[in-house]
C-alpha positions as CSV (number, residue, x, y, z in Angstrom):
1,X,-6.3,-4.9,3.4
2,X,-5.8,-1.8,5.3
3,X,-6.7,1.3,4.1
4,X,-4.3,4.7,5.1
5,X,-4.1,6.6,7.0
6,X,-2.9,3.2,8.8
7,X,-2.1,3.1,12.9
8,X,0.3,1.0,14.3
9,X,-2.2,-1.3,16.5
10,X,-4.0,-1.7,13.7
11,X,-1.0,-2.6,11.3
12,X,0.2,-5.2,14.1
13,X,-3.3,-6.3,14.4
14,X,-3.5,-7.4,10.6
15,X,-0.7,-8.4,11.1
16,X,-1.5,-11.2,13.9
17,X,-4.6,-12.1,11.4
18,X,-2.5,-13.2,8.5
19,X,-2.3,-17.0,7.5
20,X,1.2,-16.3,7.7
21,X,1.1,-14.9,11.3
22,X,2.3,-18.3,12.6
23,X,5.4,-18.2,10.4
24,X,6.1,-14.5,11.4
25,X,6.0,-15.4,14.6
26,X,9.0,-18.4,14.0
27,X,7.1,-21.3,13.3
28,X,9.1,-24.6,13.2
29,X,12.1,-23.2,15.3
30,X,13.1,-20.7,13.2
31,X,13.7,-16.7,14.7
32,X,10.5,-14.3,15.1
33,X,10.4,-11.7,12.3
34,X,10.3,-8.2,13.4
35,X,6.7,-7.2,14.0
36,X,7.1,-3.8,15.0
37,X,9.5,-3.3,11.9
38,X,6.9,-4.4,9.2
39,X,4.6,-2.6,10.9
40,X,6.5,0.7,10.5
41,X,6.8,-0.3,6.6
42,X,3.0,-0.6,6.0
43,X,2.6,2.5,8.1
44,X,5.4,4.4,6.1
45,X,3.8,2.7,3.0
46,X,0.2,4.3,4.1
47,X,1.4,7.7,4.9
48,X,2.9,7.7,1.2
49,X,-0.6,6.7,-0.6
50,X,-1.9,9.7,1.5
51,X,0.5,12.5,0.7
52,X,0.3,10.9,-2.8
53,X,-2.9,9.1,-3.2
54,X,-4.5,12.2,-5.7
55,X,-1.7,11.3,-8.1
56,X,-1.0,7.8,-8.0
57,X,-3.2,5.0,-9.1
58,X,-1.3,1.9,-7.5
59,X,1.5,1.7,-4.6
60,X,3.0,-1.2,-3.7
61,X,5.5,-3.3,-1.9
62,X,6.2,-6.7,-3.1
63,X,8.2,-8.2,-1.7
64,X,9.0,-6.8,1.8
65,X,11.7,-9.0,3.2
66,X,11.4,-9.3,6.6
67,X,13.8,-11.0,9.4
68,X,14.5,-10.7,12.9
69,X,16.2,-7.6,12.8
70,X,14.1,-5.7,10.5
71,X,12.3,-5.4,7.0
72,X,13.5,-4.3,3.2
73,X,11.3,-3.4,0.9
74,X,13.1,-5.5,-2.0
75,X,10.9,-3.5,-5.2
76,X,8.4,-0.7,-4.7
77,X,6.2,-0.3,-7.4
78,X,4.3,3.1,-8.1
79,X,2.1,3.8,-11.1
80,X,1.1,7.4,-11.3
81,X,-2.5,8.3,-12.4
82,X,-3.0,9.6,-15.9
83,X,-3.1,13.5,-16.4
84,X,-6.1,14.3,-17.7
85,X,-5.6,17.3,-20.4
């Protein structure tokens, strides 16, 4: 968990923390993902919840597909805070 404003090292440095780092990295033979690209995502995603955060009451990404030549956020879920009257 990262909370925003998020930097790049230290969205690649959760990154390389994850139980899935070794897959990310192309475990078993199979093509690196795209670090640096998911990286921009979860920092794109963290300047979002702060030019939103006093509206919204959830943001997320799930799931973010991610490759060796990039990452798509596949659904983006956004659930905006209740107006109070």
């Amino acid at each position: 968990m990262l909370l925003p404003p998020v930097t790049r090292s230290a969205a690649l440095a959760a990154l390389r923390r994850l139980r899935l780092a070794p897959v990310l990295a192309g475990a078993r033979g199979q093509p690196a993902a795209d670090l640096g690209a998911i990286a921009d995502a979860v920092i794109a995603l963290s300047g979002l919840a702060c030019d939103l955060g006093d509206v919204l009451d959830a943001l997320d990404i799930n799931p973010l597909i991610c490759g060796p030549s990039g990452a798509v956020a596949a659904d983006v879920l956004a659930v905006p805070r209740p107006v109070k009257p």
